[in-house]
C-alpha positions in Angstrom: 119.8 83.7 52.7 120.6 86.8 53.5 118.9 89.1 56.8 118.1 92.6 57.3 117.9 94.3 60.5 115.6 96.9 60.3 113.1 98.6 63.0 109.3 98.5 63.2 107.2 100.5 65.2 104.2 98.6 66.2 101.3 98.9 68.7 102.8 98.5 72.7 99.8 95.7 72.6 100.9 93.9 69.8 104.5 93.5 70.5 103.5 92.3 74.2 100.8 89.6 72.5 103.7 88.5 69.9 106.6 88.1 72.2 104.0 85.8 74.4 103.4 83.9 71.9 107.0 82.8 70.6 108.1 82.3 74.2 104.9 79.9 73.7 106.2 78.2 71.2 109.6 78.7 72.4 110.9 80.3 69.1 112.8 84.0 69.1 110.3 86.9 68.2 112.3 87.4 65.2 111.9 83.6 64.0 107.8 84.5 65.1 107.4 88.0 63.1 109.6 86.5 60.4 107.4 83.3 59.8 104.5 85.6 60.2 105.0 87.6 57.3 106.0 84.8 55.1 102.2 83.1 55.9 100.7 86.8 55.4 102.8 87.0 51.7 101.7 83.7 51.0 98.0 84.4 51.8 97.8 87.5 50.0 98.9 86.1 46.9 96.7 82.8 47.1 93.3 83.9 48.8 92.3 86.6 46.0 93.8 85.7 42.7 90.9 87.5 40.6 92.1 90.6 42.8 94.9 91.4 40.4 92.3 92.1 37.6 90.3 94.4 39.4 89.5 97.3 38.0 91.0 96.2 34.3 87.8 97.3 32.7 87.5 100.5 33.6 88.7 101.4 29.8 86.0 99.3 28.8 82.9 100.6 29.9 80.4 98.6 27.3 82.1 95.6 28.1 81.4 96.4 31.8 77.9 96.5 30.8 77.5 93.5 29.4 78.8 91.7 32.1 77.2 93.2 34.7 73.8 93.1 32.9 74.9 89.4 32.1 74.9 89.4 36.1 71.8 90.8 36.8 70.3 88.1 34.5 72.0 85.6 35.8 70.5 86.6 39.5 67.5 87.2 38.3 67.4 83.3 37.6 67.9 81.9 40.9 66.0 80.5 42.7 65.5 83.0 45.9 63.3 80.3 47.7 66.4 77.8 48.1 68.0 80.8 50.0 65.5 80.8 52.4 
């Protein structure tokens, strides 16, 4: 696997916070902000997946309307009381 070196320029705060914590764990900072972006790509990509359709109606503004009057019918249904 190949590296990069490349610089960032992030808040005086967070580099401190960062640096505490991989002396913490005893791990360089660059293992730390390394592994952090890996669980931030990987969260990204798993906790939204109807994200990447959004806004994949717009050219379809009556089938828009169906489904969002299929929503308000559906709401309309529920039972508000259980809520409570």
């Amino acid at each position: 696997m190949g590296t990069v070196k490349t610089t960032l320029e992030i808040p005086d705060f967070l580099f401190r916070r960062a640096k505490s914590v991989a002396a913490e764990r005893g791990i360089p900072l660059r293992q730390f902000v390394t592994e952090a972006v890996q669980d931030k790509l990987r969260l990204s990509s798993q906790a939204k997946p109807w994200m990447k359709h959004l806004g994949k109606l717009k050219h379809a503004p009556n089938e828009r309307k169906q489904i969002e009057k299929w929503i308000e019918e559906a709401f309309e249904r529920v039972d508000w009381k259980v809520w409570e």
